[in-house]
Structures are given as structure tokens and as C-alpha cells.
N, C-alpha and C positions, 0 to 999 in steps of 0.2 A: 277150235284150232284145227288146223287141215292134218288130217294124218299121214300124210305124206311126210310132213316134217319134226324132227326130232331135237330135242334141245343138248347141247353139248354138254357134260359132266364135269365137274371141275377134274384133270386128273392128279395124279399123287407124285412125290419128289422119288419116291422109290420103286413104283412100278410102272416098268415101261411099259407103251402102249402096244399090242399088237401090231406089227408092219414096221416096228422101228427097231433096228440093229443096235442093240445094248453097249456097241462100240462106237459106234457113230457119235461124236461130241453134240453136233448139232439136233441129232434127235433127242438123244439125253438131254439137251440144255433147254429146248422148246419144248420139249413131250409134244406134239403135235403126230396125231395118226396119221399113216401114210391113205394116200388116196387108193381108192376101189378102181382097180381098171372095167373101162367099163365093159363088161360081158353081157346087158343085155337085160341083165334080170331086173324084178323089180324090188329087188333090196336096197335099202337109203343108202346112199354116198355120201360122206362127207363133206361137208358145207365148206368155205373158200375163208370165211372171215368170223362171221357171226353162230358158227354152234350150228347152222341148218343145213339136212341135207332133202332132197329133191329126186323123186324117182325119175328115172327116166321113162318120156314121155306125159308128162307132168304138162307141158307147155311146146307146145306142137311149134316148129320151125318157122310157120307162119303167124304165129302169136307175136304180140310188140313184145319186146322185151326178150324174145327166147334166144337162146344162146347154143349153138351145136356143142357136144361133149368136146372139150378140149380145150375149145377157145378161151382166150381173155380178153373181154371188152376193155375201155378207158375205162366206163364206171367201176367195173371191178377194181381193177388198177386202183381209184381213187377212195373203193372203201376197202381196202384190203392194203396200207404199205408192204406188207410182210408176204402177201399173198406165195409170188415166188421162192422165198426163201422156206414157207413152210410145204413146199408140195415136193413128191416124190418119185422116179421113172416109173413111166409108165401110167399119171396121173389121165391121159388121153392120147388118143391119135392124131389128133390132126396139131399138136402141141407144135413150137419152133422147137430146133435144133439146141437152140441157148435159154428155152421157157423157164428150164429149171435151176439155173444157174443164179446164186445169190447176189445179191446188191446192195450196196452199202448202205446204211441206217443212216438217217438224217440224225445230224446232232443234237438239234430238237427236243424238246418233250414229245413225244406221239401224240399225234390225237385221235383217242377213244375211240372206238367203235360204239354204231350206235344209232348213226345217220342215216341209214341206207336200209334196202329190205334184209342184209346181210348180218344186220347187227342185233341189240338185244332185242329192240324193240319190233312189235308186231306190224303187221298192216294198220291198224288201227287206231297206231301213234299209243299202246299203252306196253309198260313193261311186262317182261313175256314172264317173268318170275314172280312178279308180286297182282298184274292185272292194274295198276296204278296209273294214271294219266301220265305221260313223260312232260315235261317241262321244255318251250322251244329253247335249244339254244343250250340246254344242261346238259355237264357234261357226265358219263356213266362209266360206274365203277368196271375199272380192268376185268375181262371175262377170260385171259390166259395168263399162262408163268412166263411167256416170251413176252406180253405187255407191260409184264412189272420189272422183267428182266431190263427191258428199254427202257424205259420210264426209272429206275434206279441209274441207270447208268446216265443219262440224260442227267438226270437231276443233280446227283454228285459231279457230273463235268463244271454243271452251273457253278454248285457252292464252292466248286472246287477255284474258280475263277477269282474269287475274292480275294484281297490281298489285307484289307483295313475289318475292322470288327463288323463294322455296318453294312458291308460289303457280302460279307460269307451270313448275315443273319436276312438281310434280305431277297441273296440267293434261296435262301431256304424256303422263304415264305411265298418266293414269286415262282418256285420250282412248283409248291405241290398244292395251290391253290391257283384253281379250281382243276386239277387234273386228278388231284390226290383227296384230299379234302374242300369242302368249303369254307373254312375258316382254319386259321392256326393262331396260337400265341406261344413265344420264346418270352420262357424266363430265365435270367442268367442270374447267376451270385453279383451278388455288389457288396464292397468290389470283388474284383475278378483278382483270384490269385496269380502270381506269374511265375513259370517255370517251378523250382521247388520248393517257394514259399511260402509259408505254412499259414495258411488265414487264421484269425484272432477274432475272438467272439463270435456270436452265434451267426448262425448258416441263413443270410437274407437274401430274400428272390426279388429280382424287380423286375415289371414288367418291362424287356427289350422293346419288341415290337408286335405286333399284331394285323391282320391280312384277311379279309372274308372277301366273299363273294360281290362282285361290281353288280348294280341295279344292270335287270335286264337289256339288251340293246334291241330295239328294234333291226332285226333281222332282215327283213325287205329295204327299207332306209340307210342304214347305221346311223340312226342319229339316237342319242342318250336321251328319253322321256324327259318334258321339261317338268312335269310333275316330281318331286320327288317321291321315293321310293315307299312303300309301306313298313314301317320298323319289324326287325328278325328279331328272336330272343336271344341271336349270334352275337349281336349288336352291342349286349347287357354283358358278354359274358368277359369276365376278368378281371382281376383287382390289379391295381398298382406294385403293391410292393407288400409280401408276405415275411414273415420271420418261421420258420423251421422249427418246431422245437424239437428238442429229444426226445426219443421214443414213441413219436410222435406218427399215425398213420403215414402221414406222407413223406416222412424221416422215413421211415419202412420200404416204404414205392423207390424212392432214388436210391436206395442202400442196395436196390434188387437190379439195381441198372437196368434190365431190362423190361420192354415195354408191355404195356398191358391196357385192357379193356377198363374205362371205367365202370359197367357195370360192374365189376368183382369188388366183393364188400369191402377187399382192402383200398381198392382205388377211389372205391365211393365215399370212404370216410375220410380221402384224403382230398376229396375235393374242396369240401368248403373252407380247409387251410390254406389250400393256393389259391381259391377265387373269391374267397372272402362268404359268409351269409347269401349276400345278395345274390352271387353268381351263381354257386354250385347247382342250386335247383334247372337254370337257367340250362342246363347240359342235359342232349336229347336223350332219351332212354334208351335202351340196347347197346347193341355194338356199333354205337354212333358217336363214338370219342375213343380219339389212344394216346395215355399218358406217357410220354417218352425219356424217360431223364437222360439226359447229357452230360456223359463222362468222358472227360479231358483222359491224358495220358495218365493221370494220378488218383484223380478226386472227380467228384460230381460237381460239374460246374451250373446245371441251370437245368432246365425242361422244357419240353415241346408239347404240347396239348391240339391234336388232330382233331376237329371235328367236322360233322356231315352235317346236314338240314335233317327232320324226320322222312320227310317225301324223297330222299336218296333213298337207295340201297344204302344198308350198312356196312359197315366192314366185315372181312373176311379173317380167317385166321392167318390165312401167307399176308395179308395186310400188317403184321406185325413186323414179319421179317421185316417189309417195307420200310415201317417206320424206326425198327431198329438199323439199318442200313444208313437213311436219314442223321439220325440221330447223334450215330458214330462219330459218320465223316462232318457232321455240322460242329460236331463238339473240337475232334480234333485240327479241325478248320480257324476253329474258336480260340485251340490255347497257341497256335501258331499266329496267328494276330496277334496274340496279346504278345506274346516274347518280340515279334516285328515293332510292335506299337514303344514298347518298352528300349527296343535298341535304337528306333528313330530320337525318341526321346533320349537317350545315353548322347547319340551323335551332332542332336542339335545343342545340346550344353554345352559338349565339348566344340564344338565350334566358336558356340556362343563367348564361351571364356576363353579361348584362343584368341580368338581378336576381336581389336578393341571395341568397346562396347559402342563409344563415341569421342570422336577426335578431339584432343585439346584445343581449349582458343590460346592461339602462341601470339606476341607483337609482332605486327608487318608482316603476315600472313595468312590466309585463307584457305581452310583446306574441304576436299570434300570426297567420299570413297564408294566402292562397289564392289560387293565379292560377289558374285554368281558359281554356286558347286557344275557339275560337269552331267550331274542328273538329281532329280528329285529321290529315285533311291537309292543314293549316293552323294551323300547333304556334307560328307567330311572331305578334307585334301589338303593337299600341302601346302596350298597359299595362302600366303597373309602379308599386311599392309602393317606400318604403323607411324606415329608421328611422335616424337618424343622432346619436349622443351628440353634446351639447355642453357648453362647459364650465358651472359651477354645478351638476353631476348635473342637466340638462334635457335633453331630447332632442326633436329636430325627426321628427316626422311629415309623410311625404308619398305623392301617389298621383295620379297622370297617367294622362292618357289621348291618345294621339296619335292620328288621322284615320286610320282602316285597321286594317287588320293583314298584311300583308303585311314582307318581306324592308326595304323601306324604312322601313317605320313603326317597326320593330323596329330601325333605327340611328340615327333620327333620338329615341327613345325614350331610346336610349343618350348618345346626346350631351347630351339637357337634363337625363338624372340626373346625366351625369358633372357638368354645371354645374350644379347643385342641391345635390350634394354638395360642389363649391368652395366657392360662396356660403354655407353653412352652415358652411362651418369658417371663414367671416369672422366670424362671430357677429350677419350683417344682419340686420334685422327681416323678419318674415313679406312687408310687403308689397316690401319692397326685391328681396327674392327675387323674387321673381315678377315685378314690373320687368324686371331682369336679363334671366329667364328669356324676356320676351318681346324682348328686344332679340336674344338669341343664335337663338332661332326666325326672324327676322328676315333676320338673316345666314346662317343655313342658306341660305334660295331663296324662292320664294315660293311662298303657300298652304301652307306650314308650321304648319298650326295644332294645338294641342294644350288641352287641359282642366287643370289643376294646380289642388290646394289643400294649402295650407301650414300646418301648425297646428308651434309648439312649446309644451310642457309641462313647468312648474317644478315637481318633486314639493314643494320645499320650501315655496310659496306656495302650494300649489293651485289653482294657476289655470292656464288653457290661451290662448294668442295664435292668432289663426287669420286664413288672407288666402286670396280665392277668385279663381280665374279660369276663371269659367263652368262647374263642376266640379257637380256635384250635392251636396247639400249633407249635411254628418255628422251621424249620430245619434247620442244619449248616451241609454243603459241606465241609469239611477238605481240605488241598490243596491235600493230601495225595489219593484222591476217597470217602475217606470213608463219609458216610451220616448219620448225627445222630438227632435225633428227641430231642428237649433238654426237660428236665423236667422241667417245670415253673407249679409253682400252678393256677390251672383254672382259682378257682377265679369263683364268680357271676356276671352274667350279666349286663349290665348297666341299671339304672330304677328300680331293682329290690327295691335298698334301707336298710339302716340300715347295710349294711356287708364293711368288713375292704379288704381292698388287699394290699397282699405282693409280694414285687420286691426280685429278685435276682441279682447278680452276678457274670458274668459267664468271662471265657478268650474268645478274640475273635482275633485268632492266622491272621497273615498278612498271604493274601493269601488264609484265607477261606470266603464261603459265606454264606450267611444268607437270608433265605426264608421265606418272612410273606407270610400269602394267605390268602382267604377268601372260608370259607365251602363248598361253590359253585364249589370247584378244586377238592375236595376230598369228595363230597358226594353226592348222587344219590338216584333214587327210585332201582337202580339196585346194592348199594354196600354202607355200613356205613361207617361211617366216619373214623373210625379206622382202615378200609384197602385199603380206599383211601391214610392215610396216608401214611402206609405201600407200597402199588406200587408208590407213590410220593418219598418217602423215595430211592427203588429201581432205579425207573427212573433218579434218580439223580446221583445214584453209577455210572450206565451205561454209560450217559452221561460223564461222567469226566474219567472216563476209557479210553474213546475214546482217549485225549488229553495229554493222558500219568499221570506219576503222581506227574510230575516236576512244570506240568504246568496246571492252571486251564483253563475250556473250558470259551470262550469269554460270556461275560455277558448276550448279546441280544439274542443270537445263544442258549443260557440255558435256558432264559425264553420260547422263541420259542418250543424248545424241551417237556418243562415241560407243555405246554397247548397241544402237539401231544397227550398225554395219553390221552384225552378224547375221549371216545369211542362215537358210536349212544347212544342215550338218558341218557348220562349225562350231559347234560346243562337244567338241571333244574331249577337255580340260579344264578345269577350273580357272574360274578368271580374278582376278584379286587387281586394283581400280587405284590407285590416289592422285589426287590434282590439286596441285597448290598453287595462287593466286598471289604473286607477289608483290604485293604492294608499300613495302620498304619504309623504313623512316626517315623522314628529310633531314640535314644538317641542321637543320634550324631547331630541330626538336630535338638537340642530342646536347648535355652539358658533360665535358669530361675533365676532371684532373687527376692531377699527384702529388699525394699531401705523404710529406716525411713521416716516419714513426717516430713524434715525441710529443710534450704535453699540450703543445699548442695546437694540435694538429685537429683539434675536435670544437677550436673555438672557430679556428679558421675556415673549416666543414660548412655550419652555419654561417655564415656570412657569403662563402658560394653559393649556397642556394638559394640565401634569400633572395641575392643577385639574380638568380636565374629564373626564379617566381615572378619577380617583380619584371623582367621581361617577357614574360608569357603572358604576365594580367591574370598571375592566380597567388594575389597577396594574400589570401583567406584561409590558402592553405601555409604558410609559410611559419604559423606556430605549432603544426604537428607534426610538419617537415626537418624543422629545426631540430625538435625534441628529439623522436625518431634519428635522425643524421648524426645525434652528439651521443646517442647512446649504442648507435653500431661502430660510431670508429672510433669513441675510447675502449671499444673491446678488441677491435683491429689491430690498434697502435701498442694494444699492452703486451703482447706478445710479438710483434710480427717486427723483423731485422729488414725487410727493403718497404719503398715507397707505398705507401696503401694508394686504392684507387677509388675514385667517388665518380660515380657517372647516374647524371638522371634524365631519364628518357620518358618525352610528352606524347602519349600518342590519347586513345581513349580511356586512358587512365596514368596517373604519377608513376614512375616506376623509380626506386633509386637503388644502386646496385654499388656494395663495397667490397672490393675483394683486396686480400692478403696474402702472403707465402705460410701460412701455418694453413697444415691439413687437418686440423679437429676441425668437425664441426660444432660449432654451440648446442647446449641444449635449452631447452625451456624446463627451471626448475621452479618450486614456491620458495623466495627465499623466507628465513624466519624475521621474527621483531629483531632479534639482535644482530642480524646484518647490515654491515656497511655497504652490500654491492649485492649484484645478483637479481636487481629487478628492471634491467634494461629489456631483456627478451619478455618480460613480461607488461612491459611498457608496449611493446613492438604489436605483442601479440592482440592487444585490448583495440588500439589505435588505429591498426594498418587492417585493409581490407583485406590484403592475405601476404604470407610471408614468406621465405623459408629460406635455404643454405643446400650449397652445391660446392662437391667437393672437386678441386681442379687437378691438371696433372703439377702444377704450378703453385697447389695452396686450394683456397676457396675464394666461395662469392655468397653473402648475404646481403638476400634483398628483401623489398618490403613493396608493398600497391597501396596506391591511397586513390580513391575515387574526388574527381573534381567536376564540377558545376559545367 
């Protein structure tokens, strides 16, 4: 080795180097020795990057490569990022005005020193510490505290970047392989506790993930040898999934949270419980592994296992700080996932069960829906859709919108469906509802406000009832193309209090559709509400253009279409979707009477219906129809003081619907041997494909379905 040149010392956290002001942050935080002005002599100077200093007149001005005192070539530049930030006045003469002036650190991992004549390595291509062949292309352990200082901070920005588990584990692994180590494995607890709940039975590791060193690249090329690679004993090393016991060496190592060499006999005896027999051996000898346990805010969650090849340098002792740095922020990286993972999963339930899971199939209608949240980490809000059968084959239509979206807005959304869906099985009129619904806003708390509009539709009449509060107003699809924005009165908000709403009614021809939405569809920080409506309105002409004007475009395929209009940044709000497809029941399919409450009135029942079977061409059903029909309306007529009603409706299935002025509804009991009565509901129930009882504001309605041929 040239005696000219001098190899740099590692220095210490606590004494500062000669030439550095004990005040100065930045010398205290690099320890980097100030430079030798140069006077002349032939005492070594401090080297630029790599630990070497260079007498002057070493390489004479006419020499390739020589460099007058002061200068900075590019190459310097390029093996040296820190170069300027570690020199000090007075480092040269012929220096700029701004030489010494710091610059900001690449976000980056750094890369090593090591490439250049600057770095560890000698003229000769061998390490200047060990005399070892270097490896092309390997990268070489940090040789200052301002390297590891970057290189921590880099690395924690990465993990710090993760938001999901797999996220903040593979920042870990892609942070410090191959800068840090050549291999790593994260083991976590399975499962993973969350927040401050107490795991049950014993302490299980499983292997996360794992990270070694990529086969060499051809460096002149870049292309990846198609040979592959020759096997490491890196390769071998890790078991799957370990059990902890008590008292146990490696019980011991995480109980110490902090990191450590596994040469030390504690770390060694704890190896073959985390890597199993086969692996432990597999771990290079020396300070060429560091076992790191990861502890959350409470508890030891898992561990980090560091390791080098033999032909590295090994670790150092400030290498531990490193890995306990790592370690830290990976862990509390880890239990902050785990509480995000745990609340997304709270938020998508409570969505989930918020609305409906899947829309009823109601008669003479077709419906189909879409909620879209307002952001993927923000999966909850105030809108919701729903469709609720009622009795006469109608079904209530509705779609809300609560103030937010957030955790709140999504329970306070839940409570006025749950009362929306009460009031609806009252059989109240559109605006009663919403009345209601603003008195229960009301007693929620205050500033409770929310948007509702209420439509029900009688397939049998073709006509639709509709009551608005403050809601943005429905569109109806003609089967014809045409798109028409119907006029409902707005109407005040729900919550507001003290104000009246009025319902309409409108025709709602078979064959057209009808579009609730919620404001989040048609309004923006980029466009009001009234020409959302407007291209809504268009978008829908377009659409049914497509399919001719015979025939309406398919349900799902129109809802799809109508959420394409949203451009970049209008999804500012949640969006909540229903379309219903009216397709009505024809006259011909509807049998209605009014049979008296007296004893005749259940023989007479039968005999309607037969009638009515035997014009449809479904005589096959007309002795379970019979049976059925005589045993709902001798329980109608035994109680009930005005006309009972018998209506049976043919669409893809029987339906027959008996309603009376008595508000009990029936139940389904076993009657005993020594009963006279009591097994008509249970007749009902054996026979009829499905049944049930709705109570009216007028009495009730028990019906029954029977499937036919």
C-alpha cells in the first residue's frame, strides 16, 4: 500500500474530531474532520469520500487524473454525494464562493461508497480492510455515521410510506436489502394482536416475508444471466412458522427487545427455534446476522433477522443502532396497519349492513343499484338506496342522503332506513313518511339533516306516488328515448322541522325507467347540480338510442353507463344508484272482488277463482287455490265488519291477496289433536311457495304465491 495514504478510523459518538466546533450541529451529527488548509507541507490531508488522504505533490498537475488543491471535479461529485456538505472554510483556495454550502439529500437510499479510487476499495479491485477480492457490482458496508445517519432516515421515509401490513413489511425489506444487508426475514405473531388486545395462547412466528440478494447482473449489458444462479446457503435459511416457548432462549432475545449479534450464545441458542434444525446452521459466522425483535407500542410483535453473505464485511457495533432504528419504526409501522386494517374492516360491515345486501324481486318491477363511497379510505357515508315490497304487489322506492360521510353519517343513515323501512310496513303515504322521518332526525341531536325522496309504485295501476325532501329530483327513461326530469316539489330537508310535504302523482308507463340518485352523481366542485342534471338527463337519451326505441337498454348495462359520465374530480361525494324498470301488470292478469263478511262468503271465494284459473289455462292449479282461498277468508270473514277483498294477480307466479279491516295480524301456531280450527296457516304455509301478512292503515292483507307451469 502507497504510504502516502492513510485509512480513515471509524470515529466515536462522543468525541469530537479535531477542527470540529463542539457547537456546531452539523459537525456533531456527521463527526466528519475539518479539512487541512493547504500550507504546503507534506502531511496527509483528509480524503473527500473514501477514508484517503494524498500528499501534496503526489500527482503532479500534468498527471491524468490530477486535480489542483481546491477543486471539484464531476467524478468527485459522483463519488462523493455528501462531498460539500462534509467540508469546512478554508478546505482550498481556488474553492467557489458557494463550495461549502450544503445541499439537499436525495430521498433515496444513498449509494455506498466503494466505486471509485475514493472508496474502500484499493487500486486492485480488493478490500483495503480485509485484502478480499470485491465482488462487481456488491454493494459495501457504510464506512461513516453521516452514511448510516442517511441511510436510517431514507429507509424509515420508505416504511414509513406504507399504509396496509404488506406495505410497511415490504418497505423494510426493499429498504435495507442490498444496502443494509443481504438477506432479511420478518417474522410477525400470528395472529397479530390489535390495539389492546390481549393474545391467547402461545407466542406463534410466522414467516412474513423474506428478501436476499438478486443474481448478479451483467454490469456492461444489463441483462440478467440466462443461466441460473449457483444456490447461497441464504437461500436455505428460515422456517415457516415457529412456536415460542417459555423460557425459552429466544423467549429471552425478544423479551430484551433490543437487537443483538447472533454470535452471542444467547442469540445462538435461539436460532434453531426460529429457523428450525435445518436453518440455524445455515447462519454465517461472526457478526454476519442481527436478530431484531419488533415491538409494537405494547408487546413484541415479530422479528427481523439481518443477514450478510461470508465474503461481506460484517456488521459493525453502530450497525445495531441501525437495526434497532429499523426495527422500531417497522414495528410501530406494523401495529398502525393493524388498527387501519381492523377500522377498514369495522367500516366495510357497517356499510355492508347498512344497505341492502340485495334488492327484492317485487311484481311488475325490476330494479337494479350502485353505491360508489367518495374514497377508497373513506368506504362509509350517508347514502343509501332501498326498495321495500308492500302490500297490493307495490313497492316503496327510496334513496337518502345524510350530511358527510364519515363513521357518523353512516349510523345516523342507518337509523332513518331502519325508520323508513317501519313506516313503510305501516302502509303511510309518501308524505307521512317523511314527516316521520324528519321528527326521528330531530330526536337524533341537532343539525341532523339529511335529503330523502319517497316514491311508491302500483304495478297494477300504473301510476307512481312520489314526496321530496330537498333531494334532487327523479328521472324517467320513456321507453320511447326520451328523458324527462319529472317536476316533484323539493320540499325541505329532513331535520329541518315544523314544514309539511307534498306527494304527487304521476303515470309510470310499462316499459319506462325511473332514476333515483344521490347529489354525489350530479354535482361537483367542477359543475352545479342543475347541469349535472342536465348531462344526466342527456346521457340517458343517448344510452337508449343505442337499443333502438322499441326496446329499452338492459338495466345493469344503463346503470354502468350512467356512473361512465363521471369525469376527473367529480367524485367528491358518495354516490348511491337505484333504477327501476317498469313493467306493470296488464288488466288481463288482475282478478278483483268483494265478497261480504258472512258464512257464504268462502264458498263463493272458490268458485271466483276457479273462474279465474280456468281463464288463464291454469286448471291444475285450481285445487290448491281453492283450498288455500277457503281457508284465508273463513279467517277474514270471522272477524272483519266491512267487505273482505280477494284479488289474484298472474304474472310469473300465482299471487292471491285477501285483505280485511281487522289490524291483528295472524300467526302460525301447531294447533293440538283436540282442535276444531287453527290449521289453516298451516295449510297455507306447507302448500304456498311463500306467504305472509301486512298490516294496513285500513286493517291488513294476507297473501300467499304458488308457482305454476
Amino acid at each position: 500500500m502507497d504510504s502516502t495514504r492513510v485509512t480513515e478510523q471509524p470515529t466515536s459518538f462522543e468525541r469530537p474530531e479535531p477542527g470540529v466546533d463542539p457547537a456546531d450541529p452539523r459537525g456533531a451529527l456527521l463527526h466528519t474532520p475539518a479539512r487541512v488548509p493547504d500550507t504546503g507541507s507534506a502531511s496527509p490531508v483528509q480524503g473527500r469520500s473514501g477514508g484517503e488522504s494524498t500528499a501534496p505533490g503526489a500527482a503532479s498537475p500534468g498527471t491524468p487524473g490530477a486535480t489542483s488543491p481546491g477543486t471539484v471535479t464531476p467524478g468527485d461529485t459522483e463519488r462523493d454525494p455528501a462531498g460539500p456538505e462534509h467540508s469546512q472554510p478554508g478546505a482550498g483556495q481556488g474553492a467557489e464562493p458557494d463550495a461549502h454550502r450544503p445541499r439537499p439529500v436525495a430521498e433515496s437510499i444513498p449509494v455506498q461508497p466503494g466505486a471509485g479510487p475514493d472508496g474502500p476499495q484499493g487500486p486492485d479491485g480488493q478490500e483495503r480492510r480485509t485484502g478480499q477480492a470485491a465482488q462487481p457490482g456488491r454493494p459495501t458496508p457504510m464506512r461513516r455515521d453521516g452514511d448510516r445517519l442517511r441511510f436510517v432516515g431514507a429507509a424509515t421515509r420508505r416504511i414509513a410510506r406504507g399504509i396496509d401490513l404488506d406495505e410497511i413489511v415490504m418497505g423494510l425489506c426493499r429498504a435495507t436489502v442490498p444496502t443494509f444487508s443481504d438477506a432479511i426475514l420478518v417474522y410477525l405473531r400470528d395472529p397479530l394482536p390489535v390495539g389492546d388486545e390481549r393474545p391467547t395462547g402461545p407466542l406463534v412466528l410466522r414467516l412474513r416475508r423474506s428478501d436476499r440478494l438478486p443474481p448478479e447482473r451483467d454490469t456492461e449489458g444489463g441483462f440478467t444471466p440466462v443461466a441460473p444462479p449457483e444456490p447461497n446457503e441464504l437461500d436455505s435459511v428460515g422456517a415457516e412458522l415457529c412456536t415460542v416457548r417459555p423460557g425459552s432462549a429466544l423467549a429471552e432475545v425478544l423479551r430484551g427487545v433490543r437487537p443483538v449479534f447472533t454470535d452471542a450464545p444467547a442469540a445462538r441458542a435461539a436460532l434453531p427455534e426460529l429457523l428450525g434444525e435445518e436453518g440455524a446452521p445455515l447462519v454465517p459466522e461472526g457478526q454476519r446476522a442481527i436478530l431484531a425483535p419488533l415491538r409494537g407500542r405494547r408487546r413484541v410483535i415479530g422479528a427481523a433477522l439481518f443477514l450478510r453473505r461470508p465474503e461481506r464485511l460484517p456488521f459493525e457495533a453502530d450497525d445495531l443502532l441501525v437495526a434497532a432504528q429499523l426495527a422500531t419504526h417497522s414495528a410501530l409501522g406494523i401495529d398502525k396497519a393493524v388498527l387501519y386494517g381492523r377500522e377498514a374492516y369495522i367500516a366495510d360491515e357497517l356499510q355492508r349492513t347498512m344497505l341492502p345486501e340485495h334488492l327484492p324481486r317485487c311484481t311488475g318491477v325490476r330494479l337494479a343499484s350502485r353505491y360508489l363511497p367518495a374514497a377508497e379510505t373513506a368506504r362509509v357515508g350517508g347514502d343509501w338506496y332501498d326498495a321495500i315490497p308492500l302490500p297490493g304487489s307495490r313497492v316503496a322506492l327510496v334513496v337518502g342522503d345524510v350530511m358527510g360521510h364519515s363513521m357518523t353519517s353512516a349510523a345516523i343513515m342507518g337509523q332513518l332506513r331502519t325508520t323508513a323501512q317501519t313506516l313503510a310496513g305501516l302502509d303511510l303515504p309518501p308524505q307521512e313518511v317523511l314527516h316521520h322521518l324528519d321528527e326521528q332526525a330531530q330526536r337524533l341531536g341537532v343539525d341532523r339533516m339529511a335529503t330523502c325522496l319517497y316514491a311508491v309504485y302500483d304495478p297494477v295501476s300504473h301510476r307512481i306516488t312520489i314526496a321530496n325532501a330537498g333531494h334532487p329530483p327523479p328521472v324517467l327513461l320513456h321507453l320511447g328515448g326520451r328523458a324527462e326530469v319529472l317536476r316533484v316539489p323539493a320540499g325541505a330537508p329532513i331535520g329541518v322541522g315544523g314544514v309539511d310535504f307534498e306527494a304527487v302523482e304521476l303515470d309510470a308507463p310499462a316499459g319506462a325507467t325511473l332514476l333515483l340518485y344521490t347529489d354525489g352523481l350530479v354535482e361537483s366542485r367542477l359543475r352545479d347540480v342543475w347541469t349535472g342534471i342536465e348531462q344526466l338527463r342527456e346521457k340517458l337519451a343517448a344510452t337508449a338510442q343505442l337499443t333502438g326505441a322499441d326496446h329499452p337498454p338492459p338495466l345493469e348495462a344503463l346503470c354502468d353507463e350512467v356512473l361512465d359520465m363521471l369525469g376527473p374530480g367529480d367524485r367528491d361525494d358518495d354516490i348511491a344508484l337505484l333504477a327501476a324498470r317498469f313493467d306493470g301488470i296488464a288488466p288481463s292478469d288482475v282478478a278483483y272482488w268483494f265478497l261480504e263478511p258472512e258464512d257464504a262468503a268462502p264458498g263463493r271465494a272458490r268458485r271466483l277463482a276457479r273462474r279465474a284459473l280456468s281463464r288463464w289455462d291454469m286448471e291444475d292449479l285450481s285445487d290448491s287455490v281453492e283450498l288455500l282461498v277457503s281457508e284465508v277468508v273463513t279467517n277474514a270473514v270471522r272477524y272483519a265488519t266491512r267487505p273482505v277483498t280477494l284479488r289474484l294477480l298472474r304474472t310469473d307466479v300465482l299471487r292471491c291477496e285477501v285483505g280485511d279491516d281487522v289490524p291483528q295480524l295472524p300467526r302460525l301456531r301447531q294447533a293440538r289433536a283436540t282442535d276444531e280450527g287453527g290449521r289453516g296457516l298451516y295449510l297455507v304455509n306447507r302448500l304456498a311457495r311463500r306467504w305472509g301478512a301486512t298490516r294496513l292503515s285500513t286493517g291488513k292483507v294476507v297473501w300467499f304465491e304458488l308457482n305454476h307451469g
